[in-house]
C-alpha positions in Angstrom: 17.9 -18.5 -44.4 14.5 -17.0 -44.1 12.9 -20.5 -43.0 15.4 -20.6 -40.0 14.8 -17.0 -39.1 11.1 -17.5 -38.7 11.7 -21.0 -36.9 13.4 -19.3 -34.4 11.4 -16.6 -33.8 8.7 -19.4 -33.5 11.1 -21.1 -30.8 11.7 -17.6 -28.9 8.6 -17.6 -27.0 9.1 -21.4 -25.8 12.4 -20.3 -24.6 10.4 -17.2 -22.6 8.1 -19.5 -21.1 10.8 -22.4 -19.5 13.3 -19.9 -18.7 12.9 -18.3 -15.4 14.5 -14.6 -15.7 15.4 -14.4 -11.3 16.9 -17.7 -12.0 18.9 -16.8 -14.9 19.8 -13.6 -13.2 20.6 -15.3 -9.7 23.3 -17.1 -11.5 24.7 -14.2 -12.4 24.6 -12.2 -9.6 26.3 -12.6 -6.0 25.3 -13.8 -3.2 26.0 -10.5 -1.7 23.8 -9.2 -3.8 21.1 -11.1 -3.3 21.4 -11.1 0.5 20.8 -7.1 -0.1 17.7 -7.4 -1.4 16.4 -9.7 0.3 17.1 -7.4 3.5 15.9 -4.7 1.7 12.7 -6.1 1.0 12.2 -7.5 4.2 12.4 -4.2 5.9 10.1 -2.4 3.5 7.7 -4.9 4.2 7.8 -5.0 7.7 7.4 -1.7 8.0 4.8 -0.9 6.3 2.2 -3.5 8.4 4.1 -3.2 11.8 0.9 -1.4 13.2 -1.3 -3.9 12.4 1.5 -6.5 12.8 1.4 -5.4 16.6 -2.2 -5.0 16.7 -2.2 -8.9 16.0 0.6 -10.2 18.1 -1.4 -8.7 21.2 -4.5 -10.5 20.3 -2.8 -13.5 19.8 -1.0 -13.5 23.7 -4.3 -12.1 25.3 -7.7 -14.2 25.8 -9.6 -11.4 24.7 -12.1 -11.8 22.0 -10.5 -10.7 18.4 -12.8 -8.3 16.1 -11.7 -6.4 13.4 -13.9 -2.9 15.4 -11.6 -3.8 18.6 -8.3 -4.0 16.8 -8.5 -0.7 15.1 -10.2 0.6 18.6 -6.8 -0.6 20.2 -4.8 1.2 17.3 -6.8 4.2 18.0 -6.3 4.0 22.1 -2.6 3.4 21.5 -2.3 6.4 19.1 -4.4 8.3 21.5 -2.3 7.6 24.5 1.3 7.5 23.3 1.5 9.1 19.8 1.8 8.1 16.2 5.0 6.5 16.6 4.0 4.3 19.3 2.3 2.2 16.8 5.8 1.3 15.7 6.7 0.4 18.8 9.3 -2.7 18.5 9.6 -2.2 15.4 13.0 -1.5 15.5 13.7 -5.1 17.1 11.2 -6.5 14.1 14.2 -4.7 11.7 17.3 -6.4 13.6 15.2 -10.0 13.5 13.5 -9.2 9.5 16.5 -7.9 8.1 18.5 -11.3 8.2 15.7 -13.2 8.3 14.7 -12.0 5.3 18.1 -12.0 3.5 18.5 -15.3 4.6 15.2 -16.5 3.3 15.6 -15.2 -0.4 19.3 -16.1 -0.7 18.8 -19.5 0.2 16.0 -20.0 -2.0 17.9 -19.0 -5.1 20.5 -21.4 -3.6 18.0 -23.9 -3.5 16.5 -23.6 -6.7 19.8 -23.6 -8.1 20.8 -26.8 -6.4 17.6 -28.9 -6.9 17.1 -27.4 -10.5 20.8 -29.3 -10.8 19.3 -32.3 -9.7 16.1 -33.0 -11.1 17.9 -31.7 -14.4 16.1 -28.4 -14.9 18.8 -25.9 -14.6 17.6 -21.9 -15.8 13.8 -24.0 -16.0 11.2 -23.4 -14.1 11.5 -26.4 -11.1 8.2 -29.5 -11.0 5.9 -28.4 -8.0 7.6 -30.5 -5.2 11.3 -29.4 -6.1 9.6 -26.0 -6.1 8.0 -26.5 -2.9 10.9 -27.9 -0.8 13.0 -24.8 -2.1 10.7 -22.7 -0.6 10.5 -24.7 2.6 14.3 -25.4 3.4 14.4 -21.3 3.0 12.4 -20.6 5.3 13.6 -23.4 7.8 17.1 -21.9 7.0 16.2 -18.5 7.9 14.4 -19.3 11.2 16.9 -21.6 12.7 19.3 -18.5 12.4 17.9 -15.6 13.6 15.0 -17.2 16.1 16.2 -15.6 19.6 15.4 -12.3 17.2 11.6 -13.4 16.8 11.3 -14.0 20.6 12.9 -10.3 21.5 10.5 -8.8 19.2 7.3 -10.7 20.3 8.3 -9.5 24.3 8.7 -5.8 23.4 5.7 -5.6 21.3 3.3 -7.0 24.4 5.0 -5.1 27.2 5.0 -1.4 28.4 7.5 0.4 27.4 8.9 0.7 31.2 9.8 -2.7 31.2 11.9 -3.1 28.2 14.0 -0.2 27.2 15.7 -1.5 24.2 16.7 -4.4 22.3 19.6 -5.6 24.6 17.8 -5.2 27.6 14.9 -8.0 26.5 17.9 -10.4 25.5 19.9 -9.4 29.0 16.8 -9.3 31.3 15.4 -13.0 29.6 18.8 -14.5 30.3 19.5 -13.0 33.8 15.3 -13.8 34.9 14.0 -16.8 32.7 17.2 -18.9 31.5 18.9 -18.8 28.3 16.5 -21.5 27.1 13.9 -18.8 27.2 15.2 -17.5 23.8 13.9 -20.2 21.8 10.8 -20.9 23.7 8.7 -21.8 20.8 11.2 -22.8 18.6 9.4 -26.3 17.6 5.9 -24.7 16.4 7.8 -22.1 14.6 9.5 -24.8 12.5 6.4 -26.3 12.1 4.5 -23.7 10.6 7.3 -21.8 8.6 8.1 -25.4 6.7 4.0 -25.0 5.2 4.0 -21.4 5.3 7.7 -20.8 3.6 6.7 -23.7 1.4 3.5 -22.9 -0.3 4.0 -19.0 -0.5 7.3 -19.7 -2.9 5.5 -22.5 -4.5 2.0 -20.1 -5.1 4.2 -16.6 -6.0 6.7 -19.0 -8.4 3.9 -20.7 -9.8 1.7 -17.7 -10.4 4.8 -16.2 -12.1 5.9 -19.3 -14.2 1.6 -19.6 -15.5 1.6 -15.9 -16.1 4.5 -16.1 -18.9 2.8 -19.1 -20.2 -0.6 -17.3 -20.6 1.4 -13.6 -21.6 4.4 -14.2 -23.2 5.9 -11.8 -21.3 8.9 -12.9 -19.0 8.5 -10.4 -16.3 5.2 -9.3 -14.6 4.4 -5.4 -14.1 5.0 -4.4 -10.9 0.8 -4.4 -9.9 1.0 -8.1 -11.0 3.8 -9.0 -8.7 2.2 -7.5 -6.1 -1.4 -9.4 -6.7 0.5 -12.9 -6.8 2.6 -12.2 -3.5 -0.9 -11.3 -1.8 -2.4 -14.2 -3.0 0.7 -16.4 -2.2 0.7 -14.6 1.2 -3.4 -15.5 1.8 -2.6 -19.0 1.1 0.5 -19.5 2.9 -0.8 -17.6 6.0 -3.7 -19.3 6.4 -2.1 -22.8 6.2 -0.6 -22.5 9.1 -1.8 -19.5 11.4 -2.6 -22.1 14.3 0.9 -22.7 14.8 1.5 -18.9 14.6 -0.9 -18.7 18.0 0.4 -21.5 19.5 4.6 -19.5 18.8 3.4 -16.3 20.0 1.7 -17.9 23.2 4.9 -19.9 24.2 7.2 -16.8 23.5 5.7 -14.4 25.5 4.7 -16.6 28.2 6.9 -15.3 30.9 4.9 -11.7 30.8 1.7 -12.9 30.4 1.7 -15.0 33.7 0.3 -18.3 31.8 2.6 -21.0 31.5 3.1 -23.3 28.5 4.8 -26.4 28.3 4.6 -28.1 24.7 3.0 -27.2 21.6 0.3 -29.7 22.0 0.0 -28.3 25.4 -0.3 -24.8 23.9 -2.9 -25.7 21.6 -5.0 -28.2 24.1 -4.9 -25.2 26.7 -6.1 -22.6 24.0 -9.2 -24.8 22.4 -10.0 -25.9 26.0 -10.3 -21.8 27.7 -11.3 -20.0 24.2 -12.5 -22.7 22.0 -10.9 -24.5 18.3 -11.7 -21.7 16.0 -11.7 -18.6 18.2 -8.6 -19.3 20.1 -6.4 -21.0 17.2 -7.5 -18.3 14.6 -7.9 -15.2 17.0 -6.6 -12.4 14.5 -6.8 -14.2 11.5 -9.2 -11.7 9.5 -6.5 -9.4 9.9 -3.6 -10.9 8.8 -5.9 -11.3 6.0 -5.3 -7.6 5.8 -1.6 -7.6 6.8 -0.1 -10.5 5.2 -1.1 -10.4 1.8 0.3 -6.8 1.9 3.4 -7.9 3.3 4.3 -10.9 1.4 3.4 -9.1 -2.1 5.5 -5.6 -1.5 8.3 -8.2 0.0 8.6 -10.1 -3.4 7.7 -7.5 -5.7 10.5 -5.5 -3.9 12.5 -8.1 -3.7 12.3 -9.2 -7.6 12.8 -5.3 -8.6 16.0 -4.7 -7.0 16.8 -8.0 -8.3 16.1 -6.6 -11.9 17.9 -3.6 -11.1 21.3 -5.0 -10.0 21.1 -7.4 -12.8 21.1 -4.1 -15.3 23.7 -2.0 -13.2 26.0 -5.3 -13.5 25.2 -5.5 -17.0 26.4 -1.5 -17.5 29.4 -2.2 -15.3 28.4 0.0 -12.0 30.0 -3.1 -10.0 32.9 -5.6 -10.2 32.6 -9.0 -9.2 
């Protein structure tokens, strides 16, 4: 009896390093439930870098040069000219776009993990790098296709005045009535383009970070600082894979009050490297969603995994009913 006790407390910490806990729990759970916390990290993310999220999106549209003195000089300007809360300023369409986008995202990536850990055959295991790429990927294609006209009404209001745009409804009535209905998903095709890398390899880096971490620790769950350093460095990664085609999005979205037209995405991105050059034009604002982006993706999955975890327990101690 004694020889079987220690066996499987030999076998205990094997079991801790193939099981995934957010798996294990995600079966468990609803997909309610997941859906609110992937909205509630979205927003808490957002939030927190929509300055500097701004900041970037009106370097990206503009021709001006990008440097990390004239960005915060423009944060200053703006704070100077129209108050503190101006430097939130769309952020209210960013929460009607991030909310569901973000929902969307982490739901159907534990939807995805669930149904390709079915079949390669590694059900409550931690998926083989592809599996755990394409999970990531199709999440983030998921998300996009459904709330894109969201991205585009967000893009317009953080570039404009606010005279021109008075609210949410207005951007989507004024772009129907003034540029077409197609107008709403100008830029669709380099947003798919980018957010199949991007989506892709920041689930693959934060999972993987997470599944070599138990391996190394022995400890299933990550502290919260932890979390937060393998988001920012899944964030850097993923970010930086595919920023061109971030440009080249934001270019074709808010081309109808910037007075340039673009036609394509190889269009976009000949017309950029030809008038600002490869680097400069296809990276402008890069450094700082070096800042911005590993900040955002790390409190967004460390939120996201800690109201999973706590769910999970007020489940366990009966607080809800399925």
């Amino acid at each position: 009896m004694a020889h079987t006790v220690q066996d499987h407390q030999r076998a205990l910490p094997q079991a801790a390093v193939l099981s995934l806990p957010p798996s294990s729990h995600a079966k468990r759970l609803t997909v309610l439930d997941t859906l609110l916390c992937g909205a509630f990290a979205g927003a808490v993310a957002k939030t927190v870098i929509a300055p500097l999220d701004r900041t970037k999106i009106i370097f990206q549209v503009s021709s001006q040069r990008f440097s990390a003195k004239e960005a915060f000089r423009l944060i200053y300007c703006t704070y100077m000219k129209d108050g503190f809360l101006s430097l939130w300023r769309g952020n209210s369409a960013t929460m009607v776009r991030v909310i569901p986008y973000a929902a969307i995202q982490f739901c159907s990536h534990d939807q995805y993990k669930g149904i390709l850990g079915r079949y390669y055959g590694f059900q409550e295991k931690a998926l083989p790098p592809f599996p755990r790429f394409l999970a990531g990927s199709l999440a983030g294609t998921t998300a996009v296709m459904l709330t894109y006209p969201l991205d585009m009404v967000r893009a317009r209001m953080a570039v404009t005045p606010r005279q021109m745009y008075s609210n949410i409804v207005h951007v989507f009535v004024r772009i129907t009535q003034e540029e077409g209905i197609k107008t709403l998903y100008r830029g669709f095709c380099p947003t798919i383009l980018g957010v199949i890398p991007y989506s892709g390899i920041t689930f693959f880096t934060y999972e993987t970070l997470k599944k070599l971490h138990a391996e190394r620790t022995r400890r299933s769950q990550p502290y919260s600082y932890e979390r937060l350093a393998f988001g920012a460095c899944a964030g850097l990664i993923g970010q930086s894979a595919s920023y061109p085609l971030d440009v080249v999005r934001r270019r074709m979205q808010t081309a109808g009050v910037t007075g340039q037209q673009y036609g394509s995405v190889l269009g976009t991105m000949k017309t950029i490297v030809v008038q600002e050059g490869g680097v400069r034009g296809l990276y402008k604002g890069l450094s700082m969603n070096w800042i911005k982006g590993p900040i955002a993706v790390g409190v967004s999955f460390t939120t996201f995994d800690l109201m999973h975890n706590l769910l999970h327990k007020m489940h366990q101690l009966g607080y809800f009913t399925h």
